[in-house]
Each structure stands twice: as structure tokens, then as C-alpha cells.
N, C-alpha and C positions, 0 to 999 in steps of 0.2 A: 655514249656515256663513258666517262673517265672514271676509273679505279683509282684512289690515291690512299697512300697511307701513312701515319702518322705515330711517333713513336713516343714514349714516356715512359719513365718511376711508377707513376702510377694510371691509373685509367681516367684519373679526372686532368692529369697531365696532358695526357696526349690526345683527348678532348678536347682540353684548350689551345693545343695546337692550333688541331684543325681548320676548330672555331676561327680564331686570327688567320690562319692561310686562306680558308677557305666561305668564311662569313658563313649568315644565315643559311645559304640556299643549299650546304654540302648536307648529303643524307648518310648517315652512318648509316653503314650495312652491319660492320660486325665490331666486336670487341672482345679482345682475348690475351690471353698471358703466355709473350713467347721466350722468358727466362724467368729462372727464379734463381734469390738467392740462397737457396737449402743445396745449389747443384756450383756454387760457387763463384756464382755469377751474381750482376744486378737485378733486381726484380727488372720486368719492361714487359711493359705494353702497347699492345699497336690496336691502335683504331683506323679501320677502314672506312672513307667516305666514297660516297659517288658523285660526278659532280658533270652536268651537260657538256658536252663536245665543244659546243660553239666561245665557252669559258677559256680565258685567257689562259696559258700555262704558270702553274704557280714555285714559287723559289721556294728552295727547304724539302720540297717531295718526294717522294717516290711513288714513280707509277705504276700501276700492275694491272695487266691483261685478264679477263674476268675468267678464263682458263687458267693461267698463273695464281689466279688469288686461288681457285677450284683446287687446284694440285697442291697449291698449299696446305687450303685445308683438311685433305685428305691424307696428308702425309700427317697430321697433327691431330691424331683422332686422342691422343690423352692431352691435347691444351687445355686448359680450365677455361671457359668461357663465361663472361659475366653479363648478365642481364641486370638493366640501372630498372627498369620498370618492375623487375620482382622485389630491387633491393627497398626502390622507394616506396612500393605499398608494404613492405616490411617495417620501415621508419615509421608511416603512420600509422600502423597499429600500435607499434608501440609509444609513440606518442598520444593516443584513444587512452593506451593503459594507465600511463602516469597520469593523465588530465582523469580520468576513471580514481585513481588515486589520491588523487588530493581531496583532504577536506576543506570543504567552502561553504563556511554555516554564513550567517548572514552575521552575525555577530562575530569580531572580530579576538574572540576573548580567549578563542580557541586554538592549537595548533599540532593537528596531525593528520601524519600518514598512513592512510588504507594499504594492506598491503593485497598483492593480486590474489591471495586466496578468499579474501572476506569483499572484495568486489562486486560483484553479486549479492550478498547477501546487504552490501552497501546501499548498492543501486534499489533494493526492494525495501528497503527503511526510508529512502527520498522517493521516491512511487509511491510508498502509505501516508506520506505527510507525516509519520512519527517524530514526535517534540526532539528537538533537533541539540536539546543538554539532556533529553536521556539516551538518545544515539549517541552522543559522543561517550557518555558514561560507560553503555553498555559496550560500543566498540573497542574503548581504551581498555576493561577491565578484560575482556577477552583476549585483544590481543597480549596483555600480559600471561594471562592463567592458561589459555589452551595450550597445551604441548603441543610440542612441535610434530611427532609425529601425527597428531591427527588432523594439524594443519594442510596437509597434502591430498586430504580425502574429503571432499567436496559435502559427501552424504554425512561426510560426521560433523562437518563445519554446520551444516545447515541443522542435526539434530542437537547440537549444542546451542547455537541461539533459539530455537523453537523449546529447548528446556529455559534457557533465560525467561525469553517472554512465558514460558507457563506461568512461571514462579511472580511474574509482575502484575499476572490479570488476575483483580477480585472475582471471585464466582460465589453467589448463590445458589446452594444444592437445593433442587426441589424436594420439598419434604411431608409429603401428602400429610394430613388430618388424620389425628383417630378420629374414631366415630363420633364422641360426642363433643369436638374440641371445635371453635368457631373463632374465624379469622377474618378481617375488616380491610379491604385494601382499598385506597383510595389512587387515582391514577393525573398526576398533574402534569402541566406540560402546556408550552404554546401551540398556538393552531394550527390544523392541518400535520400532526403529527404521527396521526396514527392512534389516540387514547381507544375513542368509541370500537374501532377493528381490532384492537389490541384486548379490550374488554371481552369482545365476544368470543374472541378464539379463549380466553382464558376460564369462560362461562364456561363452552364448549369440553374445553378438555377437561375440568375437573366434574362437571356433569353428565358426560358421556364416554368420554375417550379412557379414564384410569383404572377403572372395570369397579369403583366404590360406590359409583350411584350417591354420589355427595348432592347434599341438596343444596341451591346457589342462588342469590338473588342479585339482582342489578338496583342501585341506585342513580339516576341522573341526578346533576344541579346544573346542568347546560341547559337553560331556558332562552338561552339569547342565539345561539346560533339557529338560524333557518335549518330545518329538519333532523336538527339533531335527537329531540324526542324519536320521532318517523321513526329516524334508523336504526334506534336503538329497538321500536316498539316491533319494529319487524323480525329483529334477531329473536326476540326475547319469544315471542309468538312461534315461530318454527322450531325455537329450541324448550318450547313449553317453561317458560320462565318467570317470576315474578319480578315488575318490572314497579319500582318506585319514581313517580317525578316529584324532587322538591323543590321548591321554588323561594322558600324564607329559610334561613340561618334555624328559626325554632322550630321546624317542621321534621328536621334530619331526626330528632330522638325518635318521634313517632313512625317515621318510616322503618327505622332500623329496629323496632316493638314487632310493628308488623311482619320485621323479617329474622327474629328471635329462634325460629326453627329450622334457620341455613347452617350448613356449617362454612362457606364462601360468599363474604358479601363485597360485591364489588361495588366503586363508586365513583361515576365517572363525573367531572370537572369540565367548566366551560374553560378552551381555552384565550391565551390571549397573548399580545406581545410580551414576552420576557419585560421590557421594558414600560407597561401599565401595570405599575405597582398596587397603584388603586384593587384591578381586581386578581390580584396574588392573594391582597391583602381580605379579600371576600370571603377566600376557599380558609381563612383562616377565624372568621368569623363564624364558619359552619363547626370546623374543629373544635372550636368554645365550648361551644352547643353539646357534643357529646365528650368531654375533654379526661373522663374519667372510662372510657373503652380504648383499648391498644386501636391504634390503626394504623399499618404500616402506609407509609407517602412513596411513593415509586413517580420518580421523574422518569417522563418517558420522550426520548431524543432522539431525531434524525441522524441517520448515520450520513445523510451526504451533504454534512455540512462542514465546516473550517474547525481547527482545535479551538481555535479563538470565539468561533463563534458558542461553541459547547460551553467553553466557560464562563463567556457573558451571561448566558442559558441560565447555568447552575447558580451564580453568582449571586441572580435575582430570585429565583425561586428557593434557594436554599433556605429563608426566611421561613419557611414550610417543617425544618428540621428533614429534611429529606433520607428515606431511607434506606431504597435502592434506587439502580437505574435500570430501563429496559428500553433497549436500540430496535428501531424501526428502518425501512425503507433500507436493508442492508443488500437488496436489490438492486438498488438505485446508484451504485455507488462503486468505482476499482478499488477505493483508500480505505485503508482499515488501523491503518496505525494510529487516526488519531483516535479512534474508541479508545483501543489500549491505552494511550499515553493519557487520554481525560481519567480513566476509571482507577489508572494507578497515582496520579496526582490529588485528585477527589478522594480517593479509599472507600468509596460507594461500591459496593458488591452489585454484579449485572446478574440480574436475574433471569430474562426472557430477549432472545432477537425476533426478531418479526422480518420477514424476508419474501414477501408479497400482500395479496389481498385478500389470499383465498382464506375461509374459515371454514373449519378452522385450520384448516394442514398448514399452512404455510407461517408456523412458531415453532420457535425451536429452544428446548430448555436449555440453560446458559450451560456453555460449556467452551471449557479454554480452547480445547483441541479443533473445536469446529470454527472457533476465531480465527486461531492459527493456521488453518488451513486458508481461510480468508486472504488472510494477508501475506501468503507463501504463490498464493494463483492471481491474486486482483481479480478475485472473483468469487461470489456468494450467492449460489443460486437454491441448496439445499441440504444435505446430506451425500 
């Protein structure tokens, strides 16, 4: 094995030496800095190759004894030595940070720079899918207003936008009944959403769980789905409940006669595609029918589905005058930003998440902090 070494300015200089003298097959052994100009000399570099015995000898070289090169090194225990393999996963982190840095909305209408302390907080607004002209809004105004000093402290970065989005998400405060006060809520929404399980956790807790002993009654108009009476009739049974089925637009007065002495009447709706207008337009035939009692409408909406597709949702049903919303299957899902971004662009106050199956425990009354915490983990399993 032949020692050769090679001299340069810099270290990618005398690299290139080598390279040229000694082609592909020379192995750098080492690379180090053996003048500087702070001592009044040129900067210089030498890179040492190794290079097979049976190899022609090369013009321009210098050869050294692998004891010569030893005693060299030894004698140069303050030489700086440079490693290209530390310098280069150096380069790409920082290139990770700038491409981390850039914003790239889809639309090209926008233009700015992240900068490294809101990075993270970046990256967890693109993981929530949140609407991507109120990220830019909320990032730009931030990084205007936040002082500088508390730009360096991570924990104050993240409780500053966690106050942004408080201040963005409608909430409905739960506001129990006095005693002799009686409330109408009706629960719409396409199929497979969660209404009828969203129903009975809400039977549940204001009939058992608030310590009021509020009396509650259930209405159906879901006669078309396969078992949806069943399901209801079972809840209503183990929860000792009065259970109305109406079946005609005229029938709803007399059912809500018979439930005169509730003070929570709930009423739950067949669903259907957002887009069969026909029976949107059913549940508002029933409404006619009693059009002189309040009843509040609560769209009730999967959380694991697209911003876009939440507004197609609302768009169609809002014909209803809709007057909250309440998110289901928050289980089901890492992204939470687009709740946020649907409920601040809609101005619909969230009144209840639903965040599994069980009834009733698994509802949780609306509250910004418990969203927020949502959308800070990619994850919503409870309390």
C-alpha cells in the first residue's frame, strides 16, 4: 500500500488533486490543515491517499512511509482536522430547515417565509389540514406581533398560537335547564354519522349523569333505515325513556303533546347524502308542522373527513337554518384543524365531540382547550 499526499488552498483543492493524479481507486485516509494564514502564512491543506503497490508511480507526489505519515501525526496533535462526512450531513440539515421554511400553499397568491422558530408549529398546521388562507393569515400576523424575545422560547411560541386558535374556535357553553324550562333539539346530518349514538349519550347525560334528574324524551323520524327504530328502542328501554316514532310531517305535534312534561326533547332525523335534497327537504316539512316551538337544528359531522368535504355537508344542509355543530368520530382521525377552520369560517358554535362508541362516556362537552390539545398531539382519545 502506497502513502501519497496531496496539497492545496483549500481541502476541496487538494482533493482535486488527488482525484486527477490518482483517479477513482485512491482512498483518503486523512485530511488536515497544515498552515494557516492567521500565522502568516497560506492557508494549505494536505490530503493523504492510499493507493495499491502494484499502481504505476504518479508525477506531482509525495510519498510517505505509513510510519512517516504516524510521526507526522503525532507531532501535529493541535492540526484542525476536517471530516467532509460531518460537514455534509451538516448541509443537509440545513437544507431540511430552509425546504421546512418555505411556504408552499397550493395557490400561488401567496409569499412567505417560515422562520425556524415557528417550524414546528408550521409543520402541525400542514398535519391538521388547517385552511391554508387562514395559516397564512394567522402565521404572517404573528410573525409580525410576537416579540422577539419570546420568539427564542419554544413553550411561549406554542402558548401564543394555542391563544390565537382559542380566540378562533366558536364554543357552546353547556347551560343546563332550570327546572321548569323545556328545550327541542333536533339532530341532522348525513348517514352513518353518529346522530342516533350522539342522541343517547345526550339522553344519558342530561337524565342521569348532571345530578338534575331532568326528565328527557327521544323522538324518531328515521323510519327508512333498517333498525334504526331497534336502536333507538333499546337505548331508550335500559335508559327508562319515552320513546316517540313519527312517521308523517302531521304526527310530530302529537308526539311532542305526549312529551309536554320533558324538559329535553331530543329528535333524531333519517339520514341521507348531503346531496338528496329531496329528503333535507323532508326534515323541513316536519319543522312546518310545529314551526311555532324553538328547536334548535345541530348539524352533526364527521371529523375524519376533508375541509372541503365539511362544506359541501354544510352547504346543503344549511337550508335547515342550522344552529350548531357537533363533531363525531374524533377517534377516528390525527387532523383536527379542519374542525377549526370549518367552525371559524361557518360561525356555527360546536357544542358536543363524540370521540367513540361507548354511552354514554365517550362525549365530551365543547371545549376549545380540549380541541387544542387535539391538534397540538394528532391525537383525541379523551380527557
Amino acid at each position: 500500500m502506497n502513502m501519497l499526499s496531496f496539497l492545496g488552498e483549500t481541502p476541496t483543492i487538494a482533493l482535486r488533486n488527488a482525484q486527477e493524479e490518482c483517479g477513482e481507486d485512491a482512498i483518503v485516509v486523512s485530511t488536515k490543515k497544515i498552515s494557516s494564514a492567521s500565522d502568516g502564512n497560506k492557508d494549505m491543506y494536505e490530503v493523504v491517499v492510499a493507493l495499491e503497490d502494484e499502481q504505476q508511480p504518479l508525477k506531482h507526489t509525495k510519498k510517505i512511509s505509513t510510519n512517516n505519515t504516524a510521526s507526522r501525526v503525532e507531532q501535529s496533535k493541535d492540526v484542525k482536522f476536517y471530516d467532509f462526512k460531518e460537514e455534509i450531513l451538516k448541509m443537509q440539515d440545513a437544507i431540511m430547515q430552509v425546504q421546512k421554511s418555505l411556504w408552499d400553499p397550493k395557490s400561488q397568491l401567496y409569499d412567505l417565509t417560515i422562520p425556524p422558530e415557528f417550524v414546528e408549529i408550521y409543520n402541525l398546521f400542514e398535519q391538521n389540514e388547517f385552511d391554508q388562507e387562514m395559516t397564512y393569515t394567522i402565521m404572517k400576523k404573528t410573525i409580525k406581533q410576537l416579540p422577539i424575545a419570546l420568539k427564542a422560547n419554544p413553550k411561549k411560541v406554542n402558548d401564543f398560537f394555542k391563544l390565537i386558535l382559542r380566540r378562533i374556535i366558536p364554543i357552546k357553553q353547556e347551560i343546563p335547564l332550570r327546572k321548569h324550562q323545556r328545550k327541542i333539539v333536533m339532530m341532522v346530518g348525513p348517514t352513518g354519522v353518529g346522530k342516533t349514538t350522539t342522541i343517547a349519550k345526550l339522553a344519558a347525560r342530561y337524565a342521569y349523569k348532571l345530578g338534575q334528574n331532568y326528565k328527557v324524551g327521544i323522538v324518531t323520524l328515521d323510519s327508512f333505515r333498517v333498525g334504526a327504530i331497534e336502536q333507538l328502542q333499546a337505548y331508550t328501554n335500559i335508559m327508562r325513556l319515552p320513546l316517540e316514532v313519527v312517521k308523517k310531517p302531521e304526527e310530530l305535534v302529537e308526539a311532542l303533546l305526549r312529551l309536554k312534561d320533558c324538559n329535553y326533547i331530543f329528535i333524531d332525523t333519517a339520514g341521507s347524502s348531503q346531496h338528496d335534497i329531496d329528503k333535507i327537504e323532508m326534515i323541513n316539512e316536519y319543522q312546518e308542522r310545529v314551526h311555532e316551538l324553538p328547536i334548535e337544528k345541530v348539524l352533526v359531522l364527521p371529523a375524519n373527513v376533508k375541509h372541503s368535504d365539511l362544506i359541501d355537508i354544510y352547504t346543503n344542509y344549511s337550508r335547515l337554518n342550522i344552529s350548531y355543530l357537533t363533531f363525531t368520530k374524533l377517534d377516528e382521525t390525527k387532523s383536527f384543524g379542519n374542525l377549526i377552520s370549518f367552525a371559524h369560517k361557518t360561525k356555527k358554535s360546536i357544542t358536543y365531540f363524540s370521540i367513540g362508541q361507548n354511552v354514554p362516556d365517550d362525549l365530551i362537552v365543547s371545549d376549545s382547550s380540549f380541541l387544542i390539545n387535539c391538534f397540538m398531539n394528532n391525537s383525541c382519545s379523551g380527557r
